[in-house]
N, CA, C and O atoms as CSV, one atom per row, in Angstrom:
chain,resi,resn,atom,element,x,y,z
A,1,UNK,N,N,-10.539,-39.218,-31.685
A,1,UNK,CA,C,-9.865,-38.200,-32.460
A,1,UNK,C,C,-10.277,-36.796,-32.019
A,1,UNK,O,O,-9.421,-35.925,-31.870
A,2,UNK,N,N,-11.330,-36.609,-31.847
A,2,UNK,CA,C,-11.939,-35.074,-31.614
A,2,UNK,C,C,-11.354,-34.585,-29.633
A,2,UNK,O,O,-11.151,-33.507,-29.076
A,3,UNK,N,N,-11.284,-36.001,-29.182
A,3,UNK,CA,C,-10.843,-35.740,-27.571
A,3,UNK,C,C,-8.852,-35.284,-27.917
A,3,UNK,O,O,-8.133,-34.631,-27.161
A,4,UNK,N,N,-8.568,-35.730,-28.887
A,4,UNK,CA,C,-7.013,-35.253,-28.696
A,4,UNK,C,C,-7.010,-34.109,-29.538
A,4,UNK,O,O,-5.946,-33.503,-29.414
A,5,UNK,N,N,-7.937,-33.481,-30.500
A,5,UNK,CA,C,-7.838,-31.870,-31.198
A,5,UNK,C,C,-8.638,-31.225,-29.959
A,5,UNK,O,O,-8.593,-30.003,-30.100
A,6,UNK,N,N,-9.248,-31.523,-28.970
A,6,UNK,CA,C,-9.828,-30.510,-27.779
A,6,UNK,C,C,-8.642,-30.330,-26.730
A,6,UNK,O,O,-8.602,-29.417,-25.905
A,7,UNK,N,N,-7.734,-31.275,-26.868
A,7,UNK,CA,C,-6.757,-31.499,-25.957
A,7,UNK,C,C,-5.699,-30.369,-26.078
A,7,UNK,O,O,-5.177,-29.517,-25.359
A,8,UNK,N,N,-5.653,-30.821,-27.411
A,8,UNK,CA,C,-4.197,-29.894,-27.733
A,8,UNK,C,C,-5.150,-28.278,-28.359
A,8,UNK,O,O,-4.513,-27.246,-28.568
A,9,UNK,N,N,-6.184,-28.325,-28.504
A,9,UNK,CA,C,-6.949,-26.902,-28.390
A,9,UNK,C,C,-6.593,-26.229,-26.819
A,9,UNK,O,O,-6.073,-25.123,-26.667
A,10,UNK,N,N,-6.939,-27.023,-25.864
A,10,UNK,CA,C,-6.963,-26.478,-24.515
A,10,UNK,C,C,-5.495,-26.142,-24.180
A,10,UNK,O,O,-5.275,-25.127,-23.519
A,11,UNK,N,N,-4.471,-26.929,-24.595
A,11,UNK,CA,C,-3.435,-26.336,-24.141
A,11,UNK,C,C,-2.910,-25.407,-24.925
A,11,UNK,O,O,-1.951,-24.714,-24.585
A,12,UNK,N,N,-3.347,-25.345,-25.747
A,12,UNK,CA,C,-2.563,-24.100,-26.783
A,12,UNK,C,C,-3.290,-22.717,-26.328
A,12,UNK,O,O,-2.704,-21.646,-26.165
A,13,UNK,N,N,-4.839,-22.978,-26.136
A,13,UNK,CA,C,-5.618,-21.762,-25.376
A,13,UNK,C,C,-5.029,-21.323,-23.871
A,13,UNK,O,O,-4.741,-20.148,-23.648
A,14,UNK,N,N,-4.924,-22.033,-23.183
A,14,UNK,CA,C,-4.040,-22.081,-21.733
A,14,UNK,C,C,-2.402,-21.798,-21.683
A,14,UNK,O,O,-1.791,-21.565,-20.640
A,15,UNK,N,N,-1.915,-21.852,-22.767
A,15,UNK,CA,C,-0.085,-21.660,-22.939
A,15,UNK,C,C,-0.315,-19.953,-23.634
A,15,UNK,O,O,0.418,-19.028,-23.282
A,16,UNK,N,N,-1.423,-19.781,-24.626
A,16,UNK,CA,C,-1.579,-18.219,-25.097
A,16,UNK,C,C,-1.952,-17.452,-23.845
A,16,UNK,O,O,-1.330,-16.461,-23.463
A,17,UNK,N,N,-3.356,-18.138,-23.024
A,17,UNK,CA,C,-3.315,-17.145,-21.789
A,17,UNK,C,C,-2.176,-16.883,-20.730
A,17,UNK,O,O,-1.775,-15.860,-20.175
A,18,UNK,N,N,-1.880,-17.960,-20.680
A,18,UNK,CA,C,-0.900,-17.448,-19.440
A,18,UNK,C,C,0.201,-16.844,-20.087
A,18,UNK,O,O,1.057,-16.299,-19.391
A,19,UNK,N,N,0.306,-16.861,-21.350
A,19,UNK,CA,C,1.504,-16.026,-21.979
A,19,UNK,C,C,0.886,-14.395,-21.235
A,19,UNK,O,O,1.365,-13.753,-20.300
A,20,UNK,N,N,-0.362,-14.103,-22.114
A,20,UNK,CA,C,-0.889,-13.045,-21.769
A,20,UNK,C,C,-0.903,-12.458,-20.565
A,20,UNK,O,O,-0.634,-11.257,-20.544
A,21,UNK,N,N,-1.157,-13.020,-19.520
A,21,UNK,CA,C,-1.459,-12.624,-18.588
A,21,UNK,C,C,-0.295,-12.117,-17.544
A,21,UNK,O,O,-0.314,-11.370,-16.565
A,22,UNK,N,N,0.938,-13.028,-18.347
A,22,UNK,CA,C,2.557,-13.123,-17.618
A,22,UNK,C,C,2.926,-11.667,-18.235
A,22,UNK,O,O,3.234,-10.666,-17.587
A,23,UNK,N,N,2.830,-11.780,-19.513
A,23,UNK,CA,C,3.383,-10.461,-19.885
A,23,UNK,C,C,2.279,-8.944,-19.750
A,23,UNK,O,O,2.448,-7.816,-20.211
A,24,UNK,N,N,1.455,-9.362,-19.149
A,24,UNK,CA,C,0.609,-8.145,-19.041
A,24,UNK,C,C,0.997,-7.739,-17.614
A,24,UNK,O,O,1.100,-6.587,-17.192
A,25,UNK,N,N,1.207,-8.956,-16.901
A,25,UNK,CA,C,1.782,-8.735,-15.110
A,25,UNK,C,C,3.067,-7.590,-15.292
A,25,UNK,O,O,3.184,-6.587,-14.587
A,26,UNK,N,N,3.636,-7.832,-15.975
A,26,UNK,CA,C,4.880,-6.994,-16.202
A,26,UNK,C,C,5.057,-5.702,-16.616
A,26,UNK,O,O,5.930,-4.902,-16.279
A,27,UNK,N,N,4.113,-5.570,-17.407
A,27,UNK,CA,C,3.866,-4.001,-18.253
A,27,UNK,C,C,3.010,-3.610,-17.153
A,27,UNK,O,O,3.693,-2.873,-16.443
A,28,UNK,N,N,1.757,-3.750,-16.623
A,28,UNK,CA,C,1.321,-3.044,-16.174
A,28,UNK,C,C,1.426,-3.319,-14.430
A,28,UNK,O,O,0.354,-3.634,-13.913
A,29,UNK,N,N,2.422,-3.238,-13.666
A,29,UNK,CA,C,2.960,-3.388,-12.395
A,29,UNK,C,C,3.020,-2.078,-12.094
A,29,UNK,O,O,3.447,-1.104,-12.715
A,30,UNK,N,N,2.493,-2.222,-10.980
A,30,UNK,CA,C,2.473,-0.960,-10.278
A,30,UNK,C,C,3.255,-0.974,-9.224
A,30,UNK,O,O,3.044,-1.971,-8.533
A,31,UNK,N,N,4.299,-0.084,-8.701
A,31,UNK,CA,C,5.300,0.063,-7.573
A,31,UNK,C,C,3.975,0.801,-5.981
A,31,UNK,O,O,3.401,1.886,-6.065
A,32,UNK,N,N,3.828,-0.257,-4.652
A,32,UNK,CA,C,3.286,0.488,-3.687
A,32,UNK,C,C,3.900,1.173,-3.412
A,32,UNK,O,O,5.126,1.137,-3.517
A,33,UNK,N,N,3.027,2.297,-2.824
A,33,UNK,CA,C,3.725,3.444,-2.266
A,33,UNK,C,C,3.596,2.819,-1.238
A,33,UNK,O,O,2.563,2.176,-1.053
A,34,UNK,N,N,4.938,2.853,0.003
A,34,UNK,CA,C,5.456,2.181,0.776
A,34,UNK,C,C,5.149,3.070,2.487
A,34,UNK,O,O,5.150,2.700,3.661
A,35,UNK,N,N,4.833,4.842,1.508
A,35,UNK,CA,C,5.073,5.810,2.569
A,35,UNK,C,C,3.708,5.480,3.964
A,35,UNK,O,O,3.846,5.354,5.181
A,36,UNK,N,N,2.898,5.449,3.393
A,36,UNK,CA,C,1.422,4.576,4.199
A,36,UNK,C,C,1.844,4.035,5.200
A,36,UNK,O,O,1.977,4.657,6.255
A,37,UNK,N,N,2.133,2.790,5.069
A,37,UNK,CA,C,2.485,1.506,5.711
A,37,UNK,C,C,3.081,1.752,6.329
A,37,UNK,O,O,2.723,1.594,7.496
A,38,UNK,N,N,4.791,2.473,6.011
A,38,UNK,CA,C,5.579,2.732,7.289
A,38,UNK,C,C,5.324,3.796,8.334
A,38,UNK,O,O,5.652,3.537,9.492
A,39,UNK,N,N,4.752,5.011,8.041
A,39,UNK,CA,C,3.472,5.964,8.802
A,39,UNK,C,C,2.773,4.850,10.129
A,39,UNK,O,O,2.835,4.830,11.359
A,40,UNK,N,N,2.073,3.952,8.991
A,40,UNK,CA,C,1.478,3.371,9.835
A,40,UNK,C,C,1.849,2.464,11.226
A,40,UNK,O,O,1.323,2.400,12.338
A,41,UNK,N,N,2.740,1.956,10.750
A,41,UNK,CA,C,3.883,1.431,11.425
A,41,UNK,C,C,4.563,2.134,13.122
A,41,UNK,O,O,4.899,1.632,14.195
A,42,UNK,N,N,4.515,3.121,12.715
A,42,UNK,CA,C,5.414,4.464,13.687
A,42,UNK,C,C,3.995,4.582,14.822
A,42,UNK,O,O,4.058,4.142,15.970
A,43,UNK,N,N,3.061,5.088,14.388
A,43,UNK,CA,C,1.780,5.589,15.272
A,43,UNK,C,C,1.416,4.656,15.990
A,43,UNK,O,O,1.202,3.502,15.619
A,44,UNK,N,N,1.300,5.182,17.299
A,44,UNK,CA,C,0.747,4.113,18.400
A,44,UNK,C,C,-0.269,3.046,18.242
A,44,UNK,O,O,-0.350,2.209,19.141
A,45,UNK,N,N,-1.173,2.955,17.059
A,45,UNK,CA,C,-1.905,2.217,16.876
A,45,UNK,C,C,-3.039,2.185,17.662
A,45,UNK,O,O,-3.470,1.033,17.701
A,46,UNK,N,N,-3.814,3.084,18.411
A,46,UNK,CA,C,-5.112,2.878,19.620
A,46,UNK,C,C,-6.233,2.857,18.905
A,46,UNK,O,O,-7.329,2.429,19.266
A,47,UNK,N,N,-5.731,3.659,17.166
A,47,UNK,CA,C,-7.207,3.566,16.468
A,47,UNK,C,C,-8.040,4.309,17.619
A,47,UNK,O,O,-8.926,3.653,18.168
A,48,UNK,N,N,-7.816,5.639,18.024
A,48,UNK,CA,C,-8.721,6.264,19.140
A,48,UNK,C,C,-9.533,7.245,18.130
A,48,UNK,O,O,-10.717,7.428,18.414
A,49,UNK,N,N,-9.072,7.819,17.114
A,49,UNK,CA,C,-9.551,8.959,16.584
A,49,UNK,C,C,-9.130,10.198,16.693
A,49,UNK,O,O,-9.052,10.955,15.725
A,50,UNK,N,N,-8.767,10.572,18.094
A,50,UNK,CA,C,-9.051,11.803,18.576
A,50,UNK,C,C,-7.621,13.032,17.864
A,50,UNK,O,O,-7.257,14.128,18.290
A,51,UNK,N,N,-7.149,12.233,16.692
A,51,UNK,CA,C,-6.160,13.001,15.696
A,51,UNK,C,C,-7.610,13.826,14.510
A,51,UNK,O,O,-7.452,14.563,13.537
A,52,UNK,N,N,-8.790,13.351,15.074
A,52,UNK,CA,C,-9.831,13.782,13.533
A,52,UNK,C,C,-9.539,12.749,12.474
A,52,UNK,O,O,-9.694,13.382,11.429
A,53,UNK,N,N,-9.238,11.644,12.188
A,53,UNK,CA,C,-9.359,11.351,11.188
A,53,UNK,C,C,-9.763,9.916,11.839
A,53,UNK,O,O,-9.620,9.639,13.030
A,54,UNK,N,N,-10.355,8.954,10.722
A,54,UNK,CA,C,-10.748,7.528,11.357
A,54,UNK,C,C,-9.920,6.804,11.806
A,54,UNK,O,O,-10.238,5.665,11.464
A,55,UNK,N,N,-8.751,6.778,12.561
A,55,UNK,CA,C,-7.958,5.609,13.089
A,55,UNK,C,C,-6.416,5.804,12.659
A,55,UNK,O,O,-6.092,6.905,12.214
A,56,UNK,N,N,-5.902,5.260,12.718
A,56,UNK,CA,C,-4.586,5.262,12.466
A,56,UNK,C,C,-4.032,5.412,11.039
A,56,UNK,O,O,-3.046,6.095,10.763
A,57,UNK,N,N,-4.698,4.771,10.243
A,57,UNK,CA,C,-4.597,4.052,9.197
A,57,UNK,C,C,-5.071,5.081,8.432
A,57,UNK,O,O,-4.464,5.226,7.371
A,58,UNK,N,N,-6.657,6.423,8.806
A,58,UNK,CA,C,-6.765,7.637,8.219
A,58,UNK,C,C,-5.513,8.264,8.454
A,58,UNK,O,O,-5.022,8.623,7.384
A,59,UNK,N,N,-4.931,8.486,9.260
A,59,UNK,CA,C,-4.183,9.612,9.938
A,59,UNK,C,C,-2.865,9.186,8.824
A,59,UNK,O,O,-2.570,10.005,7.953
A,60,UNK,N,N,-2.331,8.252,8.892
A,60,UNK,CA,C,-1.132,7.708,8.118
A,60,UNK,C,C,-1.952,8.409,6.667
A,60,UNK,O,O,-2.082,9.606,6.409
A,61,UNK,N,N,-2.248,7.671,6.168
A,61,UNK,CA,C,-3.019,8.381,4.780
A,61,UNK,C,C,-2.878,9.971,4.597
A,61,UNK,O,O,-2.314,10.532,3.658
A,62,UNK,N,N,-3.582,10.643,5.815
A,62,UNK,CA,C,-4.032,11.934,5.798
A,62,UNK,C,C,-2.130,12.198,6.169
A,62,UNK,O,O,-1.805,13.203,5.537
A,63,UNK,N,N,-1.433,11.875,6.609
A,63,UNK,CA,C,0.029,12.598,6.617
A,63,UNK,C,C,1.036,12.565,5.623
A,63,UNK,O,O,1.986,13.343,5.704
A,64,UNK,N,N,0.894,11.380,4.263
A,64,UNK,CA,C,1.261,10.941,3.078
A,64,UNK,C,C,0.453,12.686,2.277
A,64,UNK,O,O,1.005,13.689,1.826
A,65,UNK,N,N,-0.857,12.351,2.417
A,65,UNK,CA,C,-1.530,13.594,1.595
A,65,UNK,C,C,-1.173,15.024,2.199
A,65,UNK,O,O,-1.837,15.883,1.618
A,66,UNK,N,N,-0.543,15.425,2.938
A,66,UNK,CA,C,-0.356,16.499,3.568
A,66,UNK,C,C,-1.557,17.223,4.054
A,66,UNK,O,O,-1.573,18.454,4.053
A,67,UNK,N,N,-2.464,16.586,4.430
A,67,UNK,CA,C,-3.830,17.251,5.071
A,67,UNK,C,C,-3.356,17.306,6.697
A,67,UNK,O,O,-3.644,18.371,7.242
A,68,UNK,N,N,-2.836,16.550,7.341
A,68,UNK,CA,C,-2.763,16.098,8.795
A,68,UNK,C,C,-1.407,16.649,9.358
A,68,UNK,O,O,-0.447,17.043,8.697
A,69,UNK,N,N,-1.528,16.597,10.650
A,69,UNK,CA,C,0.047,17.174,11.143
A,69,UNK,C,C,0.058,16.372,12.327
A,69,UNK,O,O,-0.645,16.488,13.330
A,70,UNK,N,N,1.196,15.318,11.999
A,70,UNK,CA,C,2.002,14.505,13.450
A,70,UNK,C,C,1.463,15.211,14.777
A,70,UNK,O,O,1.320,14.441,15.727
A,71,UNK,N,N,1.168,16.444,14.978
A,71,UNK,CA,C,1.213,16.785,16.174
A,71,UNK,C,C,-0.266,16.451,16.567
A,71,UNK,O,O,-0.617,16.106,17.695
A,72,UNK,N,N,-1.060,16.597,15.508
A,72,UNK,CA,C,-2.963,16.036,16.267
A,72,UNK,C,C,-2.958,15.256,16.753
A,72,UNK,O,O,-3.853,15.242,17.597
A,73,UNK,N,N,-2.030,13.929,16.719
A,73,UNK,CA,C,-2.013,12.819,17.176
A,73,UNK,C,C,-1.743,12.302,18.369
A,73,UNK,O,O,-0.689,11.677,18.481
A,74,UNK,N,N,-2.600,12.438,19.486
A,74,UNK,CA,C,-2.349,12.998,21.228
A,74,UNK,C,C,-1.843,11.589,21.799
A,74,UNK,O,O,-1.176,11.740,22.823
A,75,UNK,N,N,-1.941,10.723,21.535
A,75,UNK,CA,C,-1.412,9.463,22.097
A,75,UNK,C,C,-0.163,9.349,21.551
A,75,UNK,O,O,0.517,8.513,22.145
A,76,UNK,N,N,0.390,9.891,20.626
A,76,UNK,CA,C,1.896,9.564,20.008
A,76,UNK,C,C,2.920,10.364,21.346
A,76,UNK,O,O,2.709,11.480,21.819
A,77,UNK,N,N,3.745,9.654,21.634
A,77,UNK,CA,C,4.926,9.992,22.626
A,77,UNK,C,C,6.166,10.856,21.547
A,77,UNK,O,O,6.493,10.528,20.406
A,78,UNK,N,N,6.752,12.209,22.493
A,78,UNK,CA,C,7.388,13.051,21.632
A,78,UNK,C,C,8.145,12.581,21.233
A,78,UNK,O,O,8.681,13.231,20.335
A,79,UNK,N,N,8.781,11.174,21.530
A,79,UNK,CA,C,10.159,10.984,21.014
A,79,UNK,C,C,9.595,9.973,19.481
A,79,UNK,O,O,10.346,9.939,18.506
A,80,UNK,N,N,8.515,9.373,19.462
A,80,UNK,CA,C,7.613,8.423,18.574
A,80,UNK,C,C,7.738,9.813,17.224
A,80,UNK,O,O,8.258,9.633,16.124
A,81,UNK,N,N,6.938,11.514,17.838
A,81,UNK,CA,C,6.161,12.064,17.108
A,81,UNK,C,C,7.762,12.643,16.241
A,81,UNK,O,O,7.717,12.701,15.012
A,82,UNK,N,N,8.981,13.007,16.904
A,82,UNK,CA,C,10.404,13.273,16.476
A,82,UNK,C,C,10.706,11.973,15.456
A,82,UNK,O,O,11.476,12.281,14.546
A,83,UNK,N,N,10.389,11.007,15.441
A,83,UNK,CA,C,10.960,9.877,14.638
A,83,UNK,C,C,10.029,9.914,13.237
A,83,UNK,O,O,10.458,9.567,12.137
A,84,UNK,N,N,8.778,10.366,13.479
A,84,UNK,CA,C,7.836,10.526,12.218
A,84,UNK,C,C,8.041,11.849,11.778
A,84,UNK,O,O,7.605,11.834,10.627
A,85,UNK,N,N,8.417,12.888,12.002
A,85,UNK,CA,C,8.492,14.015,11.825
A,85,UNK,C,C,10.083,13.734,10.818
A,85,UNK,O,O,10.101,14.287,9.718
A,86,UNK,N,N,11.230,12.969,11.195
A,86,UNK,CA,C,12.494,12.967,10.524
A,86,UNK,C,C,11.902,12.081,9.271
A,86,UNK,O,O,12.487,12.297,8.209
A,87,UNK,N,N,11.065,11.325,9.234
A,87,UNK,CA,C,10.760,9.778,8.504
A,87,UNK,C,C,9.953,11.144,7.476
A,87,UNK,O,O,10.478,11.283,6.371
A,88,UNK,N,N,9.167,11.775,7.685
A,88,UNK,CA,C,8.492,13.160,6.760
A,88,UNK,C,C,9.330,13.897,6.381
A,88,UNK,O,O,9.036,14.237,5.235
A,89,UNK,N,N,10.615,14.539,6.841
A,89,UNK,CA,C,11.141,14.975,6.225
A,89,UNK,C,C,12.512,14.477,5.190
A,89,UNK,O,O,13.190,15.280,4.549
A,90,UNK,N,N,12.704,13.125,5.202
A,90,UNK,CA,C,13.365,12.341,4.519
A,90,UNK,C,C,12.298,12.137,3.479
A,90,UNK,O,O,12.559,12.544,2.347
A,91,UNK,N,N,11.496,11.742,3.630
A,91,UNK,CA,C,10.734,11.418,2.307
A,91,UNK,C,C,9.710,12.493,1.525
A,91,UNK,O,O,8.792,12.112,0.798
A,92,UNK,N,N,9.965,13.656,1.750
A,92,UNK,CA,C,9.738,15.468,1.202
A,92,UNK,C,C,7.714,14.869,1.600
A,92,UNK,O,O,6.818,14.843,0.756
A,93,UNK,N,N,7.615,14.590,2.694
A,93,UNK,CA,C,5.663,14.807,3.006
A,93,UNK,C,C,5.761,15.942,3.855
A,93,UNK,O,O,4.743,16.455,4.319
C-alpha cells in the first residue's frame, strides 16, 4: 500500500515539475542575438589577433558593441570587409 501512495506521489511531483519548468521555458525565453554569430561567420577566421582584440570571435563581439572598426581587421579581403560593412549597416551597428 505505501509503494502505490509513493508511486502516485512521484508522479504527481514529476507531472507538477515538468508543468513548471515547461511553462517557465516559455515566459522566460530569451531571443539570441544572432548579430555575433553572423559577424563571425563573414571574418576570415585566422584567430591572428592583429585586429587588437582576442580572435575573431573578440572582434565580432567588439563590432556588435561598436568599439571595433571592420577596417583593423588586416587579413579580411576588401570585398569580405564591403560585405560586413553592408551586413553593419543593415542591421544599424
Amino acid at each position: 500500500m505505501t509503494i502505490v501512495k509513493a508511486l502516485i506521489m512521484m508522479l504527481l511531483l514529476g507531472g507538477v515539475i515538468g508543468f513548471l519548468l515547461g511553462f517557465a521555458g516559455t515566459k522566460l525565453h530569451v531571443d539570441e542575438d544572432t548579430r555575433v554569430k553572423d559577424l563571425l561567420e563573414m571574418l576570415p577566421g585566422y584567430n591572428c589577433g592583429g585586429c587588437g582584440n582576442p580572435g575573431c570571435s573578440g572582434m565580432a563581439d567588439a563590432l556588435v558593441a561598436g568599439t571595433s572598426s571592420i577596417d583593423d581587421c588586416k587579413p579580411c579581403k576588401p570585398e569580405q570587409r564591403a560585405k560586413i560593412k553592408e551586413y553593419m549597416k543593415e542591421h544599424d551597428l
